[in-house]
Structure formats: structure tokens, C-alpha cells
N, C-alpha and C positions, 0 to 999 in steps of 0.2 A: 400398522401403527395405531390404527382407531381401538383394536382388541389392546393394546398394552394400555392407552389413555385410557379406556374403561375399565381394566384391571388394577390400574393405580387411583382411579374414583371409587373404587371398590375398596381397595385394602384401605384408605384413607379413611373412608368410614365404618371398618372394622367388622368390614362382610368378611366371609371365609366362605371358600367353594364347599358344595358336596362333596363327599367322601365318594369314594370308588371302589367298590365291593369288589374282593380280589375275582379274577375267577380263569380256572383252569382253562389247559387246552389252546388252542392256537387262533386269538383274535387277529383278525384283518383292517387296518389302517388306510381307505384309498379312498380318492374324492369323491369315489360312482357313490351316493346316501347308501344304497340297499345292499355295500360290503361293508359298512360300519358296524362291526359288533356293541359296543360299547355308547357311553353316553355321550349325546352330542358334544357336549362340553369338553370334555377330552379330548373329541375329535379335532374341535379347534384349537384350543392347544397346541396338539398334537403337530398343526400346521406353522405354528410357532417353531416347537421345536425342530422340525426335517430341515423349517430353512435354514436354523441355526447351527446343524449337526453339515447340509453341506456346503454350508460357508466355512466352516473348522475343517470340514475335509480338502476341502479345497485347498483352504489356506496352506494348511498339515503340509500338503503334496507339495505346494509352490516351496514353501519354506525348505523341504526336505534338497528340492533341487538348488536353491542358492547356498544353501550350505552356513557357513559361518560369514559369509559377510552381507547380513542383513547390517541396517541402522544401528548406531550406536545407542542406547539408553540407559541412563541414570540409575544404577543399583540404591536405593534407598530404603526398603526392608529386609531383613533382617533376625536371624534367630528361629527359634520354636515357631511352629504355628499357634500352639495355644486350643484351648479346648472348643474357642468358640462362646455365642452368647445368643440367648433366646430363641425362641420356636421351641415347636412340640420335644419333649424330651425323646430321646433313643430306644426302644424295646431290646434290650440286648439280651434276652430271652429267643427272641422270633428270626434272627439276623439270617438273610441270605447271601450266598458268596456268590460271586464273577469271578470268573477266571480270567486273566490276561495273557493274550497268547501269540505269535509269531504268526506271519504269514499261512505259513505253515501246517499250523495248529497246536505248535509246543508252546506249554504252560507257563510263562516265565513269573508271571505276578498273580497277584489276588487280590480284590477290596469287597469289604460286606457293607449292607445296607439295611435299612430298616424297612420290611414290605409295609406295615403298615401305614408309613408317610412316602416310600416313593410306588410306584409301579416302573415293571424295567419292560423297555422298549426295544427294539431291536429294526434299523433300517438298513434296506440294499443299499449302498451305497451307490450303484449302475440305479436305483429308483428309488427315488425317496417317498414317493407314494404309497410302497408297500413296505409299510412297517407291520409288526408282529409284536404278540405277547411273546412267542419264542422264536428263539435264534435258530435260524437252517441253516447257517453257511458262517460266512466271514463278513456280517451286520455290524453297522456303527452301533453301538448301543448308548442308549438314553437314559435316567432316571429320570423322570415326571412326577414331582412330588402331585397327591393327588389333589391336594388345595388349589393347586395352578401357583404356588408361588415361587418356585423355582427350578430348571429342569440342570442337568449334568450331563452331558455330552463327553463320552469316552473312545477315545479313538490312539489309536496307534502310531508313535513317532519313530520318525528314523534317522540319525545323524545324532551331532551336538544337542542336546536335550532340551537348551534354552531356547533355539532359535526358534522353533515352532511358537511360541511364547511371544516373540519378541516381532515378528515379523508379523504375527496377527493383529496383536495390537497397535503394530503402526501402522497398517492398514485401514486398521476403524477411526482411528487417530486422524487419518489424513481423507480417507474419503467418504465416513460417515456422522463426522462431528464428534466424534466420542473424546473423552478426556482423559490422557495417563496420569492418573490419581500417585501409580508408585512401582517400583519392582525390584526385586530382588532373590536370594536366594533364601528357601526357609526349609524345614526340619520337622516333618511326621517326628509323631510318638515308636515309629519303627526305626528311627533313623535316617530314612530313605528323605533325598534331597528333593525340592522343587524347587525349580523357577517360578515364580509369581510373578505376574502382571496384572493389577488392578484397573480398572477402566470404568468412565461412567459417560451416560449422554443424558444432561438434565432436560433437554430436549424433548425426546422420545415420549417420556423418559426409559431408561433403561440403566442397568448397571453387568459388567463381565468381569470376569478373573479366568485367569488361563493358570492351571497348575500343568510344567512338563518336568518326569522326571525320568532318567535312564534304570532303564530293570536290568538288559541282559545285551551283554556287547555293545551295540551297536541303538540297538531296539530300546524304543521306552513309550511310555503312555503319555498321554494330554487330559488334563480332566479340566473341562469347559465348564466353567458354573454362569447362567444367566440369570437375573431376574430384574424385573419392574425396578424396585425398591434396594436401595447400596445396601443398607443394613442386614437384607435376607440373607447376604452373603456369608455373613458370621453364624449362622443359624447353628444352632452345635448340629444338628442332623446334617449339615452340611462337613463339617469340618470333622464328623466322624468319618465319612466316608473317605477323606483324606487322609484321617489318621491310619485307617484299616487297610489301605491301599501300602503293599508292599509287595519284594521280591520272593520267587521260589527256591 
């Protein structure tokens, strides 16, 4: 909580983090200091995001097993998503792909990113400790823009597409303060449908959006977007990767 209050006195006064020089090969993420590749500042982060990647997982799992009859909520968005507004523009020159995939390891979806504004994370989900620059298995994977202003937690749903969505948010709703701003059903540039849940805690502060959308049968993705500040959420670097997120 004191790391998010000092990164909302930060963006308020229109500091911006160091940048993060990409860099190859397989960085190590864990509390021991002398496994941290990377800048301290990341690192802490970083510890932002695990907790936040397994509270989604968590959530993910519970929601999967109640099935459809989470809490009722007020459908009130609606339509396109929309390109988005402010932040760093897009390099769509540089874009790298994620693949989205079953259990398994079958492909069912894709979404690209911009390396230049996020770095992609990859956690055990059995340890959240050991997160990576690359994936070796079946990792929850992260985007961490490198500003620290907002990270993207992708993980995998299974059932009814919304509920995952639905049952998180009334979770934080009810045992962390947080406030359902709105939700409803909205519409990538592919077609491809989400659930939205918007969420904020002026408290914290903090702000979340849950997109869930089904890819294949059964199977579908969750894209968790967190950040300090509501407005980051609209970031077009944000809601490109939303856009770019489709079926194979």
C-alpha cells in the first residue's frame, strides 16, 4: 500500500520511471537480492504484480468451480471498446506476439504488444516468487509496462466467460473496499467479445478492469489490467493489446 501511495505522489507530479533496457536470455525474479537480474525498481514492482497475478489466479480457479451462479450485476457498458486515449503511442513496427493456449499447450488465441512500453513476465503459478523473462512451462504471464504505470495479468478461464469477471469484482467489492464503477459486454476491433468489469479503490488508491472473453469451446482468456490512476486504463497501449487479443 505505501509503494502504490508513493507512486500515485509520483505520477501526480509528473515523474515517470526509468526506462528498462530490454535484455535477453532468462532473468530471475525471487526475494533472495543476489537472484535479482534486473533493476531494483522492477523488482519491486514486480512484487506488485505476483500478488496481483495470484489473487486473479485464485479468484480465476474459485469462479471456474461456482460456475454460473456468482452474484447478479448490472450490465451498463456496452458496444465497441474504442481505440483508447493517452499514453505513450503504439510502435506497430516492433510488436511482439503471445500465444494463448490450453492446458495442454494448443494455440487457441493471440494478442501483440508493444516491447518497448511493456516487458512480458512470466510466473509459476505453484510460486510466485519465481517469475522469468521467459516462459518454461504453463506461467501466468504478466505485461509490466516499464514506467510502473500499469501491469496486465493474462491467465486462462474455463466455463461461462463472464463469470471469472464477475465473481472477481465482487470480491474486491466486498472485501477490499473497492467500487464497481460499471460492466458489461464490449467488442475488440476483431470481433471477439469481453466482459468488462470496471473497478476502483480511491482509497488505496487503485483502479482494475477484468476483460473475459471465450476463444475455444469451453476455454477463454482474462486480461486483468491494474493501475494506481482510473485514467491509465484507457491508455491506448492498453486497449491495443485488447484490440490485438483474438481467436486462432
Amino acid at each position: 500500500m505505501t509503494l502504490l501511495r508513493r507512486r500515485a505522489r509520483e505520477q501526480t507530479r509528473g515523474s515517470r520511471g526509468r526506462g528498462l533496457q530490454r535484455r535477453e536470455g532468462r532473468g530471475r525474479f525471487a526475494l533472495l537480492p543476489q537472484a535479482i537480474t534486473v533493476p531494483q525498481i522492477i523488482a519491486a514492482r514486480l512484487g506488485i504484480a505476483a500478488r496481483l497475478i495470484l489473487a486473479t489466479a485464485l479468484a480465476a480457479a474459485l469462479a471456474a468451480a461456482v460456475g454460473g451462479g456468482c452474484m447478479a450485476m448490472e450490465d451498463e457498458l456496452d458496444g465497441p471498446l474504442g481505440p483508447g486515449q493517452g499514453g505513450p503511442t503504439v510502435d506497430t513496427a516492433a510488436l511482439e506476439q503471445h500465444d494463448l493456449t490450453t492446458a495442454d499447450g494448443q494455440i487457441i488465441g493471440v494478442l501483440q504488444f508493444d516491447p518497448g512500453y511493456y516487458f512480458h513476465i512470466h510466473c509459476d503459478p505453484d510460486d510466485f516468487t519465481n517469475c522469468q523473462l521467459e516462459s518454461t512451462g504453463d506461467f501466468v504471464h504478466t505485461l509490466a509496462a516499464i514506467t510502473g504505470d500499469v501491469q496486465l495479468a493474462i491467465t486462462r478461464i474455463v466455463g461461462r466467460p463472464d463469470t471469472p469477471c464477475r465473481f472477481q469484482a465482487a470480491v474486491l467489492a466486498r472485501d477490499e473496499g473497492y467500487e464497481i464503477l460499471g460492466s458489461g459486454d464490449r467488442t475488440n476491433d476483431r470481433r471477439l467479445e469481453f466482459h468488462q468489469v470496471n473497478l476502483e479503490n480511491e482509497r488505496l488508491p487503485a483502479a482494475q478492469r477484468f476483460y473475459c472473453a471465450k476463444l475455444h469451446q469451453r476455454i477463454g482468456v482474462q486480461i486483468s489490467v491494474f493501475s494506481v490512476l482510473e485514467e491509465v486504463q484507457e491508455y491506448l497501449q492498453v486497449h491495443f493489446v485488447l484490440h490485438s487479443t483474438d481467436r486462432t
